[in-house]
N, C-alpha and C positions, 0 to 999 in steps of 0.2 A: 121723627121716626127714623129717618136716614142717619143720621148721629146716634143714636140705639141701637141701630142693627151693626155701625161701624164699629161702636165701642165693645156690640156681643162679640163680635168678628175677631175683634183686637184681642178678647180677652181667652177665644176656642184659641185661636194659636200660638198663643202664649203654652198653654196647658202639656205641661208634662209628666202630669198623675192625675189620676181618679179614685177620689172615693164617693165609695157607695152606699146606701143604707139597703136594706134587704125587705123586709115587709113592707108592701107598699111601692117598690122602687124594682129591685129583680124579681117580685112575687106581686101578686093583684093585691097582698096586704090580708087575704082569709088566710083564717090557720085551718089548718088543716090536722083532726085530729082522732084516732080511731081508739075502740074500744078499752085496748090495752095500753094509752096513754100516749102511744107513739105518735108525734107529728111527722106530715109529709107535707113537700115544699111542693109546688109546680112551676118554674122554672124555664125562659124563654130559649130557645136556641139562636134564637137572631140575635139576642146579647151577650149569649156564650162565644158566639161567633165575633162579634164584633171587638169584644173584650180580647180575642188573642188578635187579631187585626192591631191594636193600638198595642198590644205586647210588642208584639212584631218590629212595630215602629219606635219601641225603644221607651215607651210611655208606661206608668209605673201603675198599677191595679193596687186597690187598697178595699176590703170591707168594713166598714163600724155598723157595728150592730148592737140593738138595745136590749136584744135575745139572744140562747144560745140555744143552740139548735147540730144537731149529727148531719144533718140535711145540707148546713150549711160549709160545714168545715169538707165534708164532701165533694160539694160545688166548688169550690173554691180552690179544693185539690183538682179536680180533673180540669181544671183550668188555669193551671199554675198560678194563682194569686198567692202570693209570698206573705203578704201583711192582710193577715186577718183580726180582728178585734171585737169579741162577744162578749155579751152583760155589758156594754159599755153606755154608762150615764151621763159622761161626761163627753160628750161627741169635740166638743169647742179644744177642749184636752187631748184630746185624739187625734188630731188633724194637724195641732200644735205639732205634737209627739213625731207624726209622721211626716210631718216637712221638716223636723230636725232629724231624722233617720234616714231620709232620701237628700240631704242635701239639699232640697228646693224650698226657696221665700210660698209662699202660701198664696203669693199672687199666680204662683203654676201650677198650683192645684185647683184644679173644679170637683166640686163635691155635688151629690144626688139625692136630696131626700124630701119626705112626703110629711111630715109632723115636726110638734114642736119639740121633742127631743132630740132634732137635727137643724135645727135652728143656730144653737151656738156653732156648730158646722159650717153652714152655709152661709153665715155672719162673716167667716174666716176665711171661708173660700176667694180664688181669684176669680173662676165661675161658678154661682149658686146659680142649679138647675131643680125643677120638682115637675111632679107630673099632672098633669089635667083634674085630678080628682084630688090632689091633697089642699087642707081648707085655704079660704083667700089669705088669712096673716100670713100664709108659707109663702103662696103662690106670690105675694106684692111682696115680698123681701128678695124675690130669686131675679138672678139674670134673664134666665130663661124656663120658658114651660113646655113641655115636651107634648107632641099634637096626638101622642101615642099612651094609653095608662099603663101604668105600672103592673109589671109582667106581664107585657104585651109589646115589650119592642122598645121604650121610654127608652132605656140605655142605649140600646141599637141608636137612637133617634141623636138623641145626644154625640155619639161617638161619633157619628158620621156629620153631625155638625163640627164638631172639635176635628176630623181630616178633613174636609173641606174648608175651613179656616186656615189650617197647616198648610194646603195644600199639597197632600200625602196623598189624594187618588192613585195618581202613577204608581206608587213606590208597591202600595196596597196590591191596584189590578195586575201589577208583574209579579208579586210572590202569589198569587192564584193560578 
């Protein structure tokens, strides 16, 4: 167990990007859907939060998403996230793509998702993380399991294991 925790340790502060998957991961995973067609996302602030904390810190934000969504291109605006990626079926392709567009091997990316369409993702990742409710094939492939569900803080959860790895508290609690 001590060897596990060393090597999650080893591998949060290695991490200098994050991708994410969206339903399920920054949202509880229900759609949300009214009359007239339009979906609405609901959306944590402790991972919005957290999400510009690891900006701050220099750490690259990415979304792949298997949906497209207004909600999300949104999100992702009012939180400066630069590399976004919707209708994406090929997540394994995508993670590729964006460790050759950030410059970084794929062992400094940690990726975040809840299904097996983020599987080839988290396959790729240097940390695969998923959240309490997505099924056991996910949960037994990932580095880590976040003690928080999704759109409830999971990212937050994550992120602040990936700065306590770094040891980036300091750098964090002085630009607050």
């Amino acid at each position: 167990m001590a060897d596990d925790f060393r090597d999650l340790r080893c591998k949060a502060a290695q991490t200098k990007a994050i991708a994410l998957d969206v339903d399920g991961v920054l949202t509880d995973g229900r759609l949300h859907i009214d009359e007239q067609g339009c979906e609405h996302k609901i959306f944590h602030s402790r991972d919005g939060h957290g999400i510009k904390m690891l900006q701050k810190l220099g750490v690259e934000v990415a979304i792949i998403t298997g949906r497209s969504s207004p909600a999300v291109l949104k999100r992702a605006e009012g939180l400066g996230i630069k590399h976004v990626i919707l209708n994406c079926t090929t997540k394994g392709e995508a993670i590729e793509q964006l460790s050759e567009t950030l410059n970084q091997p794929l062992k400094h990316i940690a990726a975040m998702g809840d299904d097996l369409i983020d599987l080839p993702m988290l396959n790729r990742a240097g940390l695969a993380a998923t959240v309490p409710e997505a099924p056991a094939i996910i949960r037994a492939c990932c580095d880590w399991t976040s003690p928080l569900p999704g759109g409830q803080g999971a990212v937050r959860a994550l992120i602040d294991l990936i700065i306590t790895a770094r040891g980036d508290w300091p750098t964090v609690l002085e630009q607050h």
